[in-house]
LUMVEX-766925 format. One record per atom (N, C-alpha, C): residue number from 1; chain; atom name; x, y, z. Coordinates in nm, 4 decimals. Example, Ala and Ser with C-alpha at 12.3 -4.5 7.8 and 13.67 -1.06 7.14 Angstrom:
BEGIN
  pos  unit  site        c1        c2        c3
    1     A     N    1.3190   -0.5690    0.7800
    1     A    CA    1.2300   -0.4500    0.7800
    1     A     C    1.3200   -0.3300    0.7800
    2     A     N    1.2850   -0.2250    0.7080
    2     A    CA    1.3670   -0.1060    0.7140
    2     A     C    1.2900    0.0030    0.7870
//
This chain:
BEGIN
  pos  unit  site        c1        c2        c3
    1     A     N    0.6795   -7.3631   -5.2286
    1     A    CA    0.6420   -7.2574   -5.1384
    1     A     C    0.6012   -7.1352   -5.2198
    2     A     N    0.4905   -7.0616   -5.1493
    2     A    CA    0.4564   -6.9492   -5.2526
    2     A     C    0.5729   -6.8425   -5.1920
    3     A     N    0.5707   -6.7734   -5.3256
    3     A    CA    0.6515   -6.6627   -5.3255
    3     A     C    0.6048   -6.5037   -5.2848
    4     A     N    0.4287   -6.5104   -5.2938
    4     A    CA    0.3597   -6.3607   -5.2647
    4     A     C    0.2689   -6.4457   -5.1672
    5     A     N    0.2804   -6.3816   -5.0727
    5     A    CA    0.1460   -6.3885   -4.9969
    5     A     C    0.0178   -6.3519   -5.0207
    6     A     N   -0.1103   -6.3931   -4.9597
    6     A    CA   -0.2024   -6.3830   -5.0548
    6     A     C   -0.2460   -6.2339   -4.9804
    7     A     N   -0.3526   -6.1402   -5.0097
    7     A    CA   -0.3819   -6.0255   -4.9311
    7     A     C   -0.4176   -6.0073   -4.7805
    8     A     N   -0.5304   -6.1372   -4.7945
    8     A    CA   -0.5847   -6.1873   -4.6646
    8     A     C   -0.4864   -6.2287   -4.5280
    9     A     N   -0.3566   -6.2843   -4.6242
    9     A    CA   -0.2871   -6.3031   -4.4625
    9     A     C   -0.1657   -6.2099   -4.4557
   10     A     N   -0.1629   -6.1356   -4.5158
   10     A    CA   -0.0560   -5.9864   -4.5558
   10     A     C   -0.1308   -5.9078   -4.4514
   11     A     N   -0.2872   -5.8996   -4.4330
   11     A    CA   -0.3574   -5.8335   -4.3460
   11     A     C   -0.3629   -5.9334   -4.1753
   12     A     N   -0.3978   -6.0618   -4.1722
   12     A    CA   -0.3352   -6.0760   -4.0764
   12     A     C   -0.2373   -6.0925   -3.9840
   13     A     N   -0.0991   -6.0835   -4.0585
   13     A    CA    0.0164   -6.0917   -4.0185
   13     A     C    0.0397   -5.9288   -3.9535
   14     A     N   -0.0295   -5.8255   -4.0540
   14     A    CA    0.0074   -5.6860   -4.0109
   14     A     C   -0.1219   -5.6692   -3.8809
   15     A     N   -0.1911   -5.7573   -3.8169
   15     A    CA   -0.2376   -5.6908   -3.6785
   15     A     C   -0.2241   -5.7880   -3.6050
   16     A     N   -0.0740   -5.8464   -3.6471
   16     A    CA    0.0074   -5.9426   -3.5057
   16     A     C    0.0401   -5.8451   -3.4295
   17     A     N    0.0527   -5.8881   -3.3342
   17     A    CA    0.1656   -5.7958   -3.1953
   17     A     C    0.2863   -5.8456   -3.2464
   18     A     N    0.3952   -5.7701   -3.2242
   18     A    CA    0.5137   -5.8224   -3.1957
   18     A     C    0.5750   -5.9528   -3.1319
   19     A     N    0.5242   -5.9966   -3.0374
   19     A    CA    0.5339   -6.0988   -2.9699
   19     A     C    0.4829   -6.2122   -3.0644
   20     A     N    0.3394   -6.2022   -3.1041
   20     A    CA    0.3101   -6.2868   -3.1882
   20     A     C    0.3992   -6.3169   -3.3755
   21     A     N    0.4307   -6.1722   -3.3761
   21     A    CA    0.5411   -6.2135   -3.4668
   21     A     C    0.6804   -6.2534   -3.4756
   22     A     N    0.6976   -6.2697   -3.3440
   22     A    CA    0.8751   -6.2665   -3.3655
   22     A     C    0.8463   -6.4079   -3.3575
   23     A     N    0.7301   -6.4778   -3.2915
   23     A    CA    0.7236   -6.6425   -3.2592
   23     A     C    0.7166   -6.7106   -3.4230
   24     A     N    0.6110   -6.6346   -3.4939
   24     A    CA    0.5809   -6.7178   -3.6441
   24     A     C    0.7725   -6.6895   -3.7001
   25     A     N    0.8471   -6.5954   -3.6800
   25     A    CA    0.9644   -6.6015   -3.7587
   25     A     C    1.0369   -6.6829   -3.6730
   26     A     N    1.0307   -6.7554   -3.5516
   26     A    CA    1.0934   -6.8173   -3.4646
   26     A     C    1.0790   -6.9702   -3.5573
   27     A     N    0.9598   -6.9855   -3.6089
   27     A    CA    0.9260   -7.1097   -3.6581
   27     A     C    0.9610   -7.1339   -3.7585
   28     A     N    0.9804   -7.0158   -3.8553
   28     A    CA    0.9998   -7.0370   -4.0585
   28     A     C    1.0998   -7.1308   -4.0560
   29     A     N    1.0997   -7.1651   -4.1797
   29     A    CA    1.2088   -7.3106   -4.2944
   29     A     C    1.2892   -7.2038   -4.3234
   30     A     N    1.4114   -7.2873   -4.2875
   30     A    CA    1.5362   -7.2156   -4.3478
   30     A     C    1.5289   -7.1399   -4.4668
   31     A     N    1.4571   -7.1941   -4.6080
   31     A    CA    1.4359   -7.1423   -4.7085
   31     A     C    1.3332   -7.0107   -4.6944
   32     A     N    1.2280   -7.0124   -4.6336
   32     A    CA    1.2216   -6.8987   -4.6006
   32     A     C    1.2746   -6.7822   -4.5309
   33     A     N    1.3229   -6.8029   -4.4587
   33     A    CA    1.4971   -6.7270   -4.3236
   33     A     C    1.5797   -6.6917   -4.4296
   34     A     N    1.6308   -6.7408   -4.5523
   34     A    CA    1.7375   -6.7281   -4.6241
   34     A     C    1.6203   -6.6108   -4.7707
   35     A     N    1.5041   -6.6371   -4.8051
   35     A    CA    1.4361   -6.5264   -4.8625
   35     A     C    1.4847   -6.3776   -4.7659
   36     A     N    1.4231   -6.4011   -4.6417
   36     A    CA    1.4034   -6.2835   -4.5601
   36     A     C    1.5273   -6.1794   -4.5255
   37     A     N    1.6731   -6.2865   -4.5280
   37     A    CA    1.7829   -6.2188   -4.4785
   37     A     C    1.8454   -6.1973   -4.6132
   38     A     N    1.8247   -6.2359   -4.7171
   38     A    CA    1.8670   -6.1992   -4.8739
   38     A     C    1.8088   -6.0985   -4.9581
   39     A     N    1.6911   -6.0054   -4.8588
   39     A    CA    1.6418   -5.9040   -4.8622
   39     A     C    1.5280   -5.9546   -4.9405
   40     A     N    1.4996   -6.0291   -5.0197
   40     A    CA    1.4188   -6.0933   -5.1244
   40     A     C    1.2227   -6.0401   -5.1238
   41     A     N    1.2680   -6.0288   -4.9893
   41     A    CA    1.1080   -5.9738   -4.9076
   41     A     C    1.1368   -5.9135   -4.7984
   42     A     N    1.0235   -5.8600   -4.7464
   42     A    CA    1.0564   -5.8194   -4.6320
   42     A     C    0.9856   -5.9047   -4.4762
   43     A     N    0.9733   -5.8611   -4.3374
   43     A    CA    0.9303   -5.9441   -4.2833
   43     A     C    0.7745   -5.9685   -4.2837
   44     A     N    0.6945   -5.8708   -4.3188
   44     A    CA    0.5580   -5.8980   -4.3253
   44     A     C    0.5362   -5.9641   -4.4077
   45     A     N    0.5829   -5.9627   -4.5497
   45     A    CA    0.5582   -6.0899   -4.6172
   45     A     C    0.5967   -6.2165   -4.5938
   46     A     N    0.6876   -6.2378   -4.5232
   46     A    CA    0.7726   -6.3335   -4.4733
   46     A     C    0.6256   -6.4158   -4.3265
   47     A     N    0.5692   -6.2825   -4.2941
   47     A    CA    0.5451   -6.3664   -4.1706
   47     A     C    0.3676   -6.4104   -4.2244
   48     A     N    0.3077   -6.3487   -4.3217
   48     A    CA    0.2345   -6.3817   -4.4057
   48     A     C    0.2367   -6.5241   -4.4774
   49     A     N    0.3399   -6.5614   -4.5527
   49     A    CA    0.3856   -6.6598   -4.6026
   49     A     C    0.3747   -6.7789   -4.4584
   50     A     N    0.4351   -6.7416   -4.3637
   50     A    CA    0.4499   -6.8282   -4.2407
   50     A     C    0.3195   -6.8651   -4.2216
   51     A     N    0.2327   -6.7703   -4.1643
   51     A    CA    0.1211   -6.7764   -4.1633
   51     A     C   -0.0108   -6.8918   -4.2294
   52     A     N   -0.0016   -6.8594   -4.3165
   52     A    CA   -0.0207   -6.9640   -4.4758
   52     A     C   -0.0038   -7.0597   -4.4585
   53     A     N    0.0886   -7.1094   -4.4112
   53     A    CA    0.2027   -7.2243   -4.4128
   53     A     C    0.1468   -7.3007   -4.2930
   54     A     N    0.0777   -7.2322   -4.1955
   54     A    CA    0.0789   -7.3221   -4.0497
   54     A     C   -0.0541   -7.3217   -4.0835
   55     A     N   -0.1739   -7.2507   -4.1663
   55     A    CA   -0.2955   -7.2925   -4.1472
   55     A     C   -0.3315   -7.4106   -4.2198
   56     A     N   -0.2270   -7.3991   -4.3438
   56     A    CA   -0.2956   -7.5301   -4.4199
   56     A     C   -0.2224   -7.6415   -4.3523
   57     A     N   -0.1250   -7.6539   -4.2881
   57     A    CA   -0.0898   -7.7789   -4.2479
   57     A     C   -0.1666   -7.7593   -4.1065
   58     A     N   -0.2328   -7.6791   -4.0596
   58     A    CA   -0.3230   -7.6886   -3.9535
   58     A     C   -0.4577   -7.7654   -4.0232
   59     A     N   -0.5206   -7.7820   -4.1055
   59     A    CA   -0.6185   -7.8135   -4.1611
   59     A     C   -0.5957   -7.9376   -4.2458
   60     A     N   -0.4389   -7.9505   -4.2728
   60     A    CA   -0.4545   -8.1505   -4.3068
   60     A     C   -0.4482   -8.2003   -4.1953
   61     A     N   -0.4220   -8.1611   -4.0793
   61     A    CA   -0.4030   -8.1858   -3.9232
   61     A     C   -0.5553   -8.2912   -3.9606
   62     A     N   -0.5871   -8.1246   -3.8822
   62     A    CA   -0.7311   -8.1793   -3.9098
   62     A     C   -0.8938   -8.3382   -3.9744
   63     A     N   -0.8133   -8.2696   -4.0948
   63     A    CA   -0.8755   -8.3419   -4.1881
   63     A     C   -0.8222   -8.5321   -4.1442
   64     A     N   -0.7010   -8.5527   -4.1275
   64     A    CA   -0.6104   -8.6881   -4.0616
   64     A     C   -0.6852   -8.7306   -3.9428
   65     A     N   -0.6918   -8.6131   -3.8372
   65     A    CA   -0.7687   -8.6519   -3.7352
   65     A     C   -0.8650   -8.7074   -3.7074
   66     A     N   -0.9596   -8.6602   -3.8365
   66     A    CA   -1.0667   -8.6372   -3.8233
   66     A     C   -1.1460   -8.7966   -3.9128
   67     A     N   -0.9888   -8.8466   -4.0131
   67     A    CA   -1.0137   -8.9871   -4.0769
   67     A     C   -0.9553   -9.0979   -3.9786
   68     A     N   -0.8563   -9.0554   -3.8547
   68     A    CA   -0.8674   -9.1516   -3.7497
   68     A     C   -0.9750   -9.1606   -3.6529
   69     A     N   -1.0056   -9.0242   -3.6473
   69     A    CA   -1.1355   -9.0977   -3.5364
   69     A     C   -1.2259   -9.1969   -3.6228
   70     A     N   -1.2623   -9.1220   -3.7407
   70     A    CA   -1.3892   -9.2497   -3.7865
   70     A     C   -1.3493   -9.4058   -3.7876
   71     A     N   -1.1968   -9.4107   -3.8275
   71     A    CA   -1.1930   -9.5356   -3.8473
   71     A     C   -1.1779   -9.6292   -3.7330
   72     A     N   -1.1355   -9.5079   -3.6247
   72     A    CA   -1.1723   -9.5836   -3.4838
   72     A     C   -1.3035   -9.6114   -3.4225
   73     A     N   -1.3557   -9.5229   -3.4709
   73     A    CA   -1.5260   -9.5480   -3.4572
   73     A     C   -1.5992   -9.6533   -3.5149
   74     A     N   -1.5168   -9.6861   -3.6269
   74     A    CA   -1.5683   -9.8223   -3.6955
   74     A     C   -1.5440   -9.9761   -3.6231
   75     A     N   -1.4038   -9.9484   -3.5801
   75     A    CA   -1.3800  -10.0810   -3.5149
   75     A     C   -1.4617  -10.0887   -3.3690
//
């Protein structure tokens, strides 16, 4: 897990609403929860890091999906 968030999602985490942020800290890995409450960071980096975290596994989503359809398309 990265330890700095990168700038780009440091900036989108800071024009979440509230609502939208308390949900991404609703979701974090314990190991991140245990950074955040060990003071280690604070929550914008924390929800940055989160952030990060759900796009790239949003995008092997993707990418999986996207090698089952073809191979269903083949048969």
């Amino acid at each position: 897990m990265k330890k700095i968030p990168s700038d780009e999602y440091l900036e989108k985490a800071r024009l979440l609403s509230k609502e939208e942020t308390e949900r991404l800290l609703s979701r974090m890995r314990s190991k991140l929860k245990r950074r955040l409450e060990d003071k280690k960071m604070n929550a914008l980096e924390a929800v940055a890091i989160q952030l990060e975290k759900e796009d790239e596994e949003l995008n092997e989503w993707r990418a999986k999906m996207a090698e089952i359809r073809e191979k269903t398309k083949a048969k």
